[in-house]
C-alpha positions as CSV (number, residue, x, y, z in Angstrom):
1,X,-26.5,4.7,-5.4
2,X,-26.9,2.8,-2.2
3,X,-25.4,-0.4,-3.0
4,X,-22.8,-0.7,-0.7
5,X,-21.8,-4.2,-0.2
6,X,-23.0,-5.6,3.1
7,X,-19.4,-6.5,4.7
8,X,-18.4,-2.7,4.0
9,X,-21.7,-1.7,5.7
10,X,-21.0,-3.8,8.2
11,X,-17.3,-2.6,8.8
12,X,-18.8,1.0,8.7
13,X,-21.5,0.4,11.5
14,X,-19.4,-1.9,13.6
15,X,-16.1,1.1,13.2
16,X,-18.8,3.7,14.5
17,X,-20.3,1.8,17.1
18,X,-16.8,0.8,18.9
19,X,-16.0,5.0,18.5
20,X,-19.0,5.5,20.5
21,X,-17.9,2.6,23.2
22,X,-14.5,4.3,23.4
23,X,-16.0,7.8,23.4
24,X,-18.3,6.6,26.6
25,X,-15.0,5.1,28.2
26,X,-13.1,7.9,27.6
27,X,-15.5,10.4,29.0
28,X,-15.8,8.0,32.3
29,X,-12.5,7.5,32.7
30,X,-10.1,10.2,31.3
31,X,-12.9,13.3,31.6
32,X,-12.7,16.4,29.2
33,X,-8.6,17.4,30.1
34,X,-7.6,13.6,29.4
35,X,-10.1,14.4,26.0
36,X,-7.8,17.3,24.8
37,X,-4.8,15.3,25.2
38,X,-5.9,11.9,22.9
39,X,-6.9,14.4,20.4
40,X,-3.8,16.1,20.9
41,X,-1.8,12.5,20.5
42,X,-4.1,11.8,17.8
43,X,-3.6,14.1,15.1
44,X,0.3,14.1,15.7
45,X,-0.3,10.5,15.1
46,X,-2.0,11.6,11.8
47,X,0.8,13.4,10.2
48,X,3.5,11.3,11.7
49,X,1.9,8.0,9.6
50,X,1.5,10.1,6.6
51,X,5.2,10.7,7.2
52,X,6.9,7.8,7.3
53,X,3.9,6.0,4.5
54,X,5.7,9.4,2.2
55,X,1.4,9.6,1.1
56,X,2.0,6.8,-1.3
57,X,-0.9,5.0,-0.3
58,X,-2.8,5.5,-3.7
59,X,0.5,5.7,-5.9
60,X,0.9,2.1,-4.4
61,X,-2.6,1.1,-4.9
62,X,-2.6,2.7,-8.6
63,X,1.2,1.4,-10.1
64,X,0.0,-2.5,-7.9
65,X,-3.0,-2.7,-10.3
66,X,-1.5,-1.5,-13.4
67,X,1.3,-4.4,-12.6
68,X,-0.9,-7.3,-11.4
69,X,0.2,-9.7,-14.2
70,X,3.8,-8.6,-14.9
71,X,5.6,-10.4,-12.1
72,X,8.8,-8.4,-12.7
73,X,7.6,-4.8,-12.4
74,X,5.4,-5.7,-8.9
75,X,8.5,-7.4,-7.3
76,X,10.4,-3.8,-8.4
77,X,7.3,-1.6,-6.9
78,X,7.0,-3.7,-3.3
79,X,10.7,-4.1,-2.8
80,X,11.4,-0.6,-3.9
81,X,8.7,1.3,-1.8
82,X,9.3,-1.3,1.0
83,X,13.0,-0.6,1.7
84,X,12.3,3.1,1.2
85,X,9.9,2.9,3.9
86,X,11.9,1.3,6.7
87,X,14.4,3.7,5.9
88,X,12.4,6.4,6.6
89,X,10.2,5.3,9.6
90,X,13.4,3.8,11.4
91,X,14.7,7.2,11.2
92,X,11.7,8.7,12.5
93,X,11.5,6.3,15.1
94,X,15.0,7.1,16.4
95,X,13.8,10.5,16.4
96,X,10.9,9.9,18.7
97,X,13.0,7.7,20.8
98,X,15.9,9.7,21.7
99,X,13.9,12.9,22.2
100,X,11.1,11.9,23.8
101,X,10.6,14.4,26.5
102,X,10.6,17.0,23.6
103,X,7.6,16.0,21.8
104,X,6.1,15.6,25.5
105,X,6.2,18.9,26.3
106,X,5.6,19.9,22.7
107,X,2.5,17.7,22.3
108,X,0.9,16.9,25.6
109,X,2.1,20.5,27.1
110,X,0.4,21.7,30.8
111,X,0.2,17.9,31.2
112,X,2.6,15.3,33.7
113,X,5.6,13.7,31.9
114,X,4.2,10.7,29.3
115,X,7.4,10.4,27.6
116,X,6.6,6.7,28.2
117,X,4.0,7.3,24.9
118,X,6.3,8.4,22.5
119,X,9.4,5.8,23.4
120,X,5.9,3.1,22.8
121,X,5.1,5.0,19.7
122,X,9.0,4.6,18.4
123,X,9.2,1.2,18.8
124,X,5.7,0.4,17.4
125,X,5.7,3.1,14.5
126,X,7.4,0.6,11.6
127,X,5.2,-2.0,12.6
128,X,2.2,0.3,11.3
129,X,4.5,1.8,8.7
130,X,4.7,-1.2,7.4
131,X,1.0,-2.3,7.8
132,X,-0.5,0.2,6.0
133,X,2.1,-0.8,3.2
134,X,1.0,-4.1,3.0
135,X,-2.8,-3.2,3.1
136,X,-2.4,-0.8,0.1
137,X,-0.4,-3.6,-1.7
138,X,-4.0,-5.6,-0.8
139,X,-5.9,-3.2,-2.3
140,X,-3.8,-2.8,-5.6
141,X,-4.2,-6.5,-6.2
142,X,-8.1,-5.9,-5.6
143,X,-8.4,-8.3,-2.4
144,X,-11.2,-5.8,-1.1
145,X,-12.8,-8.0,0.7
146,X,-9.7,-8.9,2.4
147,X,-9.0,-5.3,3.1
148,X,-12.2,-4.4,4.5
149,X,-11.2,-7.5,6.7
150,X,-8.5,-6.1,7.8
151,X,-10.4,-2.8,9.0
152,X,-12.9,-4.8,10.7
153,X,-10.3,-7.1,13.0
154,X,-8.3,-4.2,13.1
155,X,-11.2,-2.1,14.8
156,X,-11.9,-4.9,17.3
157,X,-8.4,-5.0,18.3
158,X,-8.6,-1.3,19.2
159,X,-11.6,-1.8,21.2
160,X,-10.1,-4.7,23.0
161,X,-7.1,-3.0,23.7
162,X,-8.3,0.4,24.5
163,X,-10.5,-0.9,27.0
164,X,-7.9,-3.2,28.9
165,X,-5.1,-0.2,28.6
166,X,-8.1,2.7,30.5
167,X,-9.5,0.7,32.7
168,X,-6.1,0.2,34.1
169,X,-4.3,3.2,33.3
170,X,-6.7,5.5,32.9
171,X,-5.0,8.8,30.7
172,X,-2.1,7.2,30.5
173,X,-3.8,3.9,29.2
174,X,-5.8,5.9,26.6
175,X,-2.4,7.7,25.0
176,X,-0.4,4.0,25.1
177,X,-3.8,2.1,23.3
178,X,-3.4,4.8,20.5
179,X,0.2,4.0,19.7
180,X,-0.4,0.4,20.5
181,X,-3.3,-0.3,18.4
182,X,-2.3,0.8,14.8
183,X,1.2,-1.6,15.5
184,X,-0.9,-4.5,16.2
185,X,-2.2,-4.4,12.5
186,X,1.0,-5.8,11.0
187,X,0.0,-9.6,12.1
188,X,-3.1,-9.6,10.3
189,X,-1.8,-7.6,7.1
190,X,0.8,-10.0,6.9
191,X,-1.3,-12.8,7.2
192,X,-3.5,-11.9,4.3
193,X,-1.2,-10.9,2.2
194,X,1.0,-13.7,2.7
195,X,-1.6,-15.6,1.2
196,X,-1.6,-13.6,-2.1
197,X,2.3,-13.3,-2.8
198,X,5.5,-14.8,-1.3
199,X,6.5,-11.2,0.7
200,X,9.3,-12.5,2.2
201,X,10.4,-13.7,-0.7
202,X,10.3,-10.4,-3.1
203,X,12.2,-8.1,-0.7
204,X,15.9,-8.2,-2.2
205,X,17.6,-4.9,-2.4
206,X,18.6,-6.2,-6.5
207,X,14.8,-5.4,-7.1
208,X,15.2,-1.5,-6.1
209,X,14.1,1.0,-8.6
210,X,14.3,4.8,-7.8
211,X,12.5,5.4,-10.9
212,X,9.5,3.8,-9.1
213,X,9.8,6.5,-5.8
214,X,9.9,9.1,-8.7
215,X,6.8,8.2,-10.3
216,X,5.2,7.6,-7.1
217,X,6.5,11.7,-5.8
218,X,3.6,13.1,-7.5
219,X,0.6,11.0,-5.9
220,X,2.4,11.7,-2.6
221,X,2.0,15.4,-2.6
222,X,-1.7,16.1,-2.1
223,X,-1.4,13.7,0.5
224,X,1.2,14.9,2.5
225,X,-0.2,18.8,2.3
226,X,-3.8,17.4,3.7
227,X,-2.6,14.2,5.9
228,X,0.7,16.6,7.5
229,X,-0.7,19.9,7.6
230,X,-4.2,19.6,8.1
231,X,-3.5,17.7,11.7
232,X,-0.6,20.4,12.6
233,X,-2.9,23.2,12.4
234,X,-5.9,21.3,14.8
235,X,-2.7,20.3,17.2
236,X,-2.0,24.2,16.9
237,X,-5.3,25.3,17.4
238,X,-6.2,22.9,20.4
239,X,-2.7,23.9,21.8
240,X,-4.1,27.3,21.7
241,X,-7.3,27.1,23.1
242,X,-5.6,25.0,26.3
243,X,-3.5,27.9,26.9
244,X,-6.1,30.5,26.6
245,X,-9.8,28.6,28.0
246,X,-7.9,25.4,29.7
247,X,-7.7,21.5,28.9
248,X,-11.5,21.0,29.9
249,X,-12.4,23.5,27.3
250,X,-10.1,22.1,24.7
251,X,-11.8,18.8,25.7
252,X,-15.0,19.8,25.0
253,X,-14.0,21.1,21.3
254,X,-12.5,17.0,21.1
255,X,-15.5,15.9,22.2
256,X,-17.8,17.8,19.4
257,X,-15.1,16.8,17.2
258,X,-15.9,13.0,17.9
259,X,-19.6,13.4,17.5
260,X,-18.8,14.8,14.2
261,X,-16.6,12.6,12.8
262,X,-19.1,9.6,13.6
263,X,-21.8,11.1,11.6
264,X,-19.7,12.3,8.9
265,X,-18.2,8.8,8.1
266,X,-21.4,7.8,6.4
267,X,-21.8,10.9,3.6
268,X,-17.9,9.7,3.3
269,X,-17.9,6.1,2.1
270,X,-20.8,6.9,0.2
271,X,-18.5,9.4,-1.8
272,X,-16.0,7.1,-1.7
273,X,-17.7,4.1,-2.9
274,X,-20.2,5.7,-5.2
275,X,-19.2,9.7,-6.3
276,X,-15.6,9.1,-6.8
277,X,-15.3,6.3,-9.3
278,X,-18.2,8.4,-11.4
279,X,-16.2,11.6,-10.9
280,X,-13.9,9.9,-12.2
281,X,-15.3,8.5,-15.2
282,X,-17.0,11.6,-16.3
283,X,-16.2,13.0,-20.0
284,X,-17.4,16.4,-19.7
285,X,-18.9,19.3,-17.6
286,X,-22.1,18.2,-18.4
287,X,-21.7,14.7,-16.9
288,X,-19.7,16.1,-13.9
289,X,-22.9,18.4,-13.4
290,X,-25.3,15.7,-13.5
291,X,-23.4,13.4,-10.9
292,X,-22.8,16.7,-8.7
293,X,-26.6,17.7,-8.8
294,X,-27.2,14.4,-7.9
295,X,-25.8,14.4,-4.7
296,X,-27.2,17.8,-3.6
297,X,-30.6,16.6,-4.7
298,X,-30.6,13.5,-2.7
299,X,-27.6,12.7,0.1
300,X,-27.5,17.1,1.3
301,X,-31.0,17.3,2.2
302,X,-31.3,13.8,4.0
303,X,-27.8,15.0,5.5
304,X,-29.5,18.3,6.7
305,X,-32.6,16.6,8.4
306,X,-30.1,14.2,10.3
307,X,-28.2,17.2,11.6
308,X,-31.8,18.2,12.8
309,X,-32.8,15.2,14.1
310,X,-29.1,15.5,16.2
311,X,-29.3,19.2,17.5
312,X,-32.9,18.4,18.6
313,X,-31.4,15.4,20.7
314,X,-28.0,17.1,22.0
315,X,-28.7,16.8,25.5
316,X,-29.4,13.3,25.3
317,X,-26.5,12.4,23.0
318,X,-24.0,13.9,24.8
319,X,-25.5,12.3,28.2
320,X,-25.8,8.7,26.4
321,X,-22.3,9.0,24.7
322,X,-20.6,10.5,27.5
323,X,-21.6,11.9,31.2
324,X,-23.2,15.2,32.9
325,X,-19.7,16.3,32.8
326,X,-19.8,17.2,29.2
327,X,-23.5,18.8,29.2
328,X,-20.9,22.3,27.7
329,X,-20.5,20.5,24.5
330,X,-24.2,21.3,23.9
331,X,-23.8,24.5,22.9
332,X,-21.4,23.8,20.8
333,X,-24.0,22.2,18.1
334,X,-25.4,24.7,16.4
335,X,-22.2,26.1,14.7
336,X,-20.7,22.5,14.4
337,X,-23.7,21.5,12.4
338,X,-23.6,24.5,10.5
339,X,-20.4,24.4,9.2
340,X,-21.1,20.7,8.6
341,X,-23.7,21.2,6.0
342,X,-21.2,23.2,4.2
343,X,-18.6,20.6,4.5
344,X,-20.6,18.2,3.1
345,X,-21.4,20.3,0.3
346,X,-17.5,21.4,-0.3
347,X,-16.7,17.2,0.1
348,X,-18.6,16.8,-3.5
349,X,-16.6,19.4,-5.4
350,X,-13.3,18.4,-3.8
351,X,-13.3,15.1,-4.9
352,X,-13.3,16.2,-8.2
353,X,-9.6,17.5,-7.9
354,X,-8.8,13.9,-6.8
355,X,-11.0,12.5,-9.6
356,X,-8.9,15.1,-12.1
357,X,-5.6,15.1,-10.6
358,X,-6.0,18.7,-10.2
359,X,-2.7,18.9,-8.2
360,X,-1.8,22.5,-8.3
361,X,-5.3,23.9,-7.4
362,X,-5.9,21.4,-4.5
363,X,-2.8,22.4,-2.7
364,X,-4.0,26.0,-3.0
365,X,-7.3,25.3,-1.4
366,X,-6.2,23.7,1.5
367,X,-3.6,26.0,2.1
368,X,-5.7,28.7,2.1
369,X,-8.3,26.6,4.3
370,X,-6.0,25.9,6.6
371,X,-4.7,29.2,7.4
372,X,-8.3,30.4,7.9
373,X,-9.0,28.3,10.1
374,X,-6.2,29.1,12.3
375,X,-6.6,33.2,12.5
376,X,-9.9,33.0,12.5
377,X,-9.7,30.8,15.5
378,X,-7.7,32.7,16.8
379,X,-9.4,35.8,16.5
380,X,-12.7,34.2,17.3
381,X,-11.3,32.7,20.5
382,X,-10.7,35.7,21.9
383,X,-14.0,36.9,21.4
384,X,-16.1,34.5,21.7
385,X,-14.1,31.5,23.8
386,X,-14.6,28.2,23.1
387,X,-17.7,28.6,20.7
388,X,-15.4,30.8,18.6
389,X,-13.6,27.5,17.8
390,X,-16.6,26.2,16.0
391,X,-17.7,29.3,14.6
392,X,-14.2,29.7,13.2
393,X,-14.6,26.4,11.6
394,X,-18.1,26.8,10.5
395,X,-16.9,30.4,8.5
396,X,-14.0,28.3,7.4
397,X,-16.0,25.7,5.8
398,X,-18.3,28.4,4.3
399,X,-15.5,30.1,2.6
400,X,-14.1,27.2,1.4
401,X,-17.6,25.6,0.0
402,X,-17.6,29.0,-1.9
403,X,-14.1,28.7,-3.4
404,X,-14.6,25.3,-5.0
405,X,-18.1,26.7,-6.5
406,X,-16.4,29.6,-7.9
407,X,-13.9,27.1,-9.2
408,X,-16.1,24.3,-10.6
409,X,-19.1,27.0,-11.5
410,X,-18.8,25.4,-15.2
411,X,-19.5,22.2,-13.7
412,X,-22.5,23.3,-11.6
413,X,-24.2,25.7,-13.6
């Protein structure tokens, strides 16, 4: 179950330990308000790259490795997704450019003008566009170990720059090493996939196939709903809670966010690398129960007494990772961790809809787990200030965990 190759590992450790460097930075540098607003910047970020990538990221991957050895049919797929994609990002990019002070004010509201960030992000956006292209083109042709180089230069270079752009820029340097970082991928996705295929070479416009964007519409869709939507909601939510409890207190929710997401990257790529592909390869209920068992026997209750281990700690995490100035995030724990444990759990069962290409009822459950999250934040918030926020998403995650085992009860009982 564990064997995960050692350069993944490696790439997995050295991605968490450089959050934690920028996380300490951050919290020196930028304090809880500057917090909010890279969270803010951040998932805008999210659904702007799932944008102007249309979510083909695993049509590409899927329709490269079907076409490895017939020449033809991959010069159609990377010409014909790669001319689609400038299209589109260089009319995002315009969009960003040209009304810069509007997403501002819409994004990084109650804060000084940084319209400087998005006229960065327009000019840098096609260079990641294009990036991530190339690195799904990697992966189709099964260069894994070249992708998983890719992640682990690509995570240096966002160290290296995010330190340079705070230290001399402070908030400002933290929003511009967001933007910056992603576009700086290009150079080293280029190089290895330069390597594999003459690129330059394959791009003629007598290549394009619409056919190929119309097969490729379907993989797109569960995508877009989670990589677009998902990230719109948080921006609304944290939007929300600056307005009502103030940027510090919207910082602090960022800041459990963080410690979160570090932890969580682990029970991740273990789905990834070891749940999915068996998911995936299961006949029946029966073997879809065993490999689901499996993982609530063994990776949820080692899961659990690491989230023990962590709330036990909290006072020194938060002073280690960050400074005095965010000792309010430990209260925060309890419900964060909570809900946690039934993320975790949910994660298991909603991998099976990717596993199944179970379209239909995917979009369904996120919609629905997305617009809980938002009135019960809001509601909660009210009540309860910011440890409604986490409450709200710890009763979200509950509800959905019980959805998907209604769902999949076959599979599980």
């Amino acid at each position: 179950m564990f064997k995960i190759t050692s350069l993944n590992s490696f790439s997995v450790g050295l991605k968490i330990g450089i959050g934690l460097i920028t996380s300490k930075i951050l919290a020196i540098f930028v304090g809880p308000g500057g917090m909010a607003l890279v969270g803010n910047l951040r998932n805008f970020l999210t659904s702007l790259e799932s944008i102007s990538i249309l979510g083909f990221q695993n049509g590409i991957v899927k329709y490269i490795a079907q076409n490895q050895k017939n020449e033809d049919e991959l010069k159609k797929i990377i010409a014909t997704v790669f001319v689609t994609l400038i299209c589109v990002v260089l009319v995002l990019s315009g969009v960003l450019y040209f009304f810069a002070s509007f997403w501002n004010d819409r994004i990084l509201e109650h804060n000084a003008d940084n319209s400087l960030v998005f006229k960065v992000l327009a000019l840098a956006l096609p260079w990641y566009t294009v990036s991530v292209f190339l690195l799904s083109v990697l992966n189709g042709l099964s260069k894994f170990t070249k992708v998983i180089w890719v992640n682990i230069i690509g995570n240096l270079i966002g160290l290296l720059v995010s330190l340079v752009m705070i230290l001399k820029f402070h908030t400002l340097g933290a929003l511009l090493a967001i933007v910056i970082t992603p576009s700086l991928l290009f150079f080293v996705t280029f190089y290895f996939v330069e390597k594999e295929i003459k690129f330059l070479k394959i791009i003629r416009l007598r290549w394009y196939d619409f056919t190929i964007i119309k097969n490729l519409l379907p993989y797109s869709l569960m995508a877009l709903v989670s990589s677009v939507l998902g990230p719109i909601v948080l921006l609304a939510v944290r939007n929300n809670l600056i307005e009502k409890l103030g940027l510090d207190q919207a910082g602090f929710w960022e800041t459990m966010t963080r410690i979160s997401s570090y932890y969580l990257l682990f029970v991740s790529t273990i789905l990834t690398v070891y749940f999915l592909p068996k998911l995936s390869k299961a006949q029946d209920s029966t073997q879809t129960k065993f490999i689901f068992w499996q993982f609530y026997k063994t990776i949820l209750p080692v899961f659990c007494l690491g989230l023990f281990v962590i709330y036990c700690n909290r006072y020194f995490i938060i002073q280690l990772l960050f400074t005095k100035e965010f000792l309010p995030v430990t209260t925060l724990f309890f419900w964060q961790l909570t809900g946690d444990v039934f993320k975790v759990a949910s994660l298991i069962l909603g991998y099976q809809f990717f596993a199944k290409k179970l379209t239909k009822a995917f979009i369904i459950s996120e919609l629905f787990s997305l617009g809980t999250l938002y009135f019960l934040s809001l509601l909660f918030v009210d009540y309860y200030g910011i440890e409604g926020m986490v409450m709200a998403q710890a009763f979200d995650n509950f509800l959905y965990f019980v959805v998907l085992a209604i769902y999949f009860r076959k599979s599980l009982i």
